[in-house]
N, C-alpha and C positions, 0 to 999 in steps of 0.2 A: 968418751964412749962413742963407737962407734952405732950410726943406726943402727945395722943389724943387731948388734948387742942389743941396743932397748928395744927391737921389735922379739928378740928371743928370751928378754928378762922381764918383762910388761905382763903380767897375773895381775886380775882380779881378785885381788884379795879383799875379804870381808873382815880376818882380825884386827884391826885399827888403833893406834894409840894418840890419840890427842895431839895437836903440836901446834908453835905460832906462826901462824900464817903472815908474813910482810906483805907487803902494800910492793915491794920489789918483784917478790913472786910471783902475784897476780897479774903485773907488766911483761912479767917473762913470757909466761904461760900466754897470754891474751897474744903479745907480738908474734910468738912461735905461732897459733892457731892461725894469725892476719897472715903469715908467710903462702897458706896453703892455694894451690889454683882454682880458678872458680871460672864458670863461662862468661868471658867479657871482662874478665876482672870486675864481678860484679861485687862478690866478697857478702853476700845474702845473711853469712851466718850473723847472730848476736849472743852474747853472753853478759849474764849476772854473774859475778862472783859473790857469794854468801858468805860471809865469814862473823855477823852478826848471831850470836847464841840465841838470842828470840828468834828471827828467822831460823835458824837452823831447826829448832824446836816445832815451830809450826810447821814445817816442810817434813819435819819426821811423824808428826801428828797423823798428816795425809799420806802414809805410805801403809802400805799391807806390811804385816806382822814379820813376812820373809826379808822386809828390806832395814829390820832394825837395827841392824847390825851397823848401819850408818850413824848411830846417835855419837860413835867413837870419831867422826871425821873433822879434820879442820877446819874443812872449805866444802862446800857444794855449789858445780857450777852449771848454772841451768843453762841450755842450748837452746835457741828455738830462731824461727824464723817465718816465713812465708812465700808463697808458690812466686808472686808478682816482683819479691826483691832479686828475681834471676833470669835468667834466659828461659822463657816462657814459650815449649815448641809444638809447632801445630800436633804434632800425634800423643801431645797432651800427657809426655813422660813430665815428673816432679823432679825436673832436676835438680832446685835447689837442695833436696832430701841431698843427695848426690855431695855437692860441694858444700854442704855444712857439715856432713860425715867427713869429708878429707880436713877440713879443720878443726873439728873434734878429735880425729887422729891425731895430727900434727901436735894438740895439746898435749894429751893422751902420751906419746910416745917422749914429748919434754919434759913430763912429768917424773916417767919414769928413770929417764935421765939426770934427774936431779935427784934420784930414791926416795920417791916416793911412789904413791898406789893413788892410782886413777881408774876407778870403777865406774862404767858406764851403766845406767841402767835403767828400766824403762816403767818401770811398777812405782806407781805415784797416782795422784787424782790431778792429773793437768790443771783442770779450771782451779781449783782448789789453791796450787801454788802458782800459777798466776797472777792469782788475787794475792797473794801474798809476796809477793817480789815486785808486783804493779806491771806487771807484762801485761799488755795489751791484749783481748782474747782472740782478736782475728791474729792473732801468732801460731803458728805450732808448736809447742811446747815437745821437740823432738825427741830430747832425752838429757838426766840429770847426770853427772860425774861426781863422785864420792870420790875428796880427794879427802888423802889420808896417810899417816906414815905404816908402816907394814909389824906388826906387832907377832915376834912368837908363840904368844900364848891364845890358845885358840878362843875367840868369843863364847861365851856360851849362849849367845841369843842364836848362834847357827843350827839350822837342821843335821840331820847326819850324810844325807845329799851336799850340803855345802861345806861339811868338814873334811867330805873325803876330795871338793874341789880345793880345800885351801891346800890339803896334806900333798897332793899331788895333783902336777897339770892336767886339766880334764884329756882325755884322746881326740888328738885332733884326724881331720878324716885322711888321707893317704889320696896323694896326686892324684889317683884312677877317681876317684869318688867327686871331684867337683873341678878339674880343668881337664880342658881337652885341647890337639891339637889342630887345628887346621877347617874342625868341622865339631858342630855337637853329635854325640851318638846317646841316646839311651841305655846302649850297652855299657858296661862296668869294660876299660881297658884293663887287658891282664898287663901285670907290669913285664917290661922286659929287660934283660942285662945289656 
């Protein structure tokens, strides 16, 4: 598969069906996320891979009632890190946020490349699963990935908000709406042929 294919086959999907996770996989996935660039080669990001069913349990325990839909996944993989593991710049931007997102991608998109579903997502009690994976709490706990195989049958733990996102891609915004060329404008560009 080529990238673009996994960046145009890559859904968030919530309907999940169980599957077993190897100790292979999680080398995959990990090596693919290490490939990604960081400032300095500093490489900030960190990952738990969960694939223990107690853990997974207590990790779904601490989630809002919208995010149950995850009790279906194989794996959950927590991301986090902190400001000081990265290139730390006087005008006090977070850039590790920055290059932990490029290797949550990179996972993210190998995931999808091997067919499966890698749902990112950010509604959780941080402190909560911290303590429960032994993550250090001066960590960020930036966001958890629901990985998971892609199931037809639609959950019934979804809202009808999240059934009409499994049923079709949500709209994504149109070039005019969030890049510009050369200069930002406030202005909406009308498109041209």
């Amino acid at each position: 598969m080529r990238v673009i294919e996994a960046i145009r086959k890559r859904r968030s999907y919530r309907s999940l069906k169980p599957f077993e996770v190897s100790e292979g996989l999680i080398f995959d996935l990990a090596e693919s996320a290490s490939l990604a660039p960081s400032c300095n080669n500093n490489q900030p990001w960190r990952f738990v891979f969960v694939t223990n069913r107690k853990k997974l349990e207590g990790i779904l325990e601490v989630m809002p009632k919208g995010n149950q839909w995850a009790k279906n996944a194989g794996m959950i993989v927590a991301v986090f890190s902190k400001k000081d593991m990265d290139c730390v710049l006087e005008d006090n931007r977070d850039y590790f946020l920055f290059d932990v997102g490029l290797a949550a991608a990179f996972l993210v998109l190998r995931a999808t490349e091997l067919g499966l579903v890698a749902h990112t997502i950010a509604g959780y009690d941080p402190v909560k699963v911290k303590e429960i994976l032994n993550i250090p709490q001066d960590m960020v706990l930036i966001a958890l990935v629901i990985v998971g195989k892609h199931s037809r049958v639609t959950s019934p733990l979804l809202s009808e908000k999240q059934i009409k996102a499994e049923l079709e891609r949500p709209e994504r915004l149109p070039f005019q709406k969030f890049a510009y060329i050369n200069s930002y404008s406030s202005e909406v560009i009308e498109e041209t042929q």
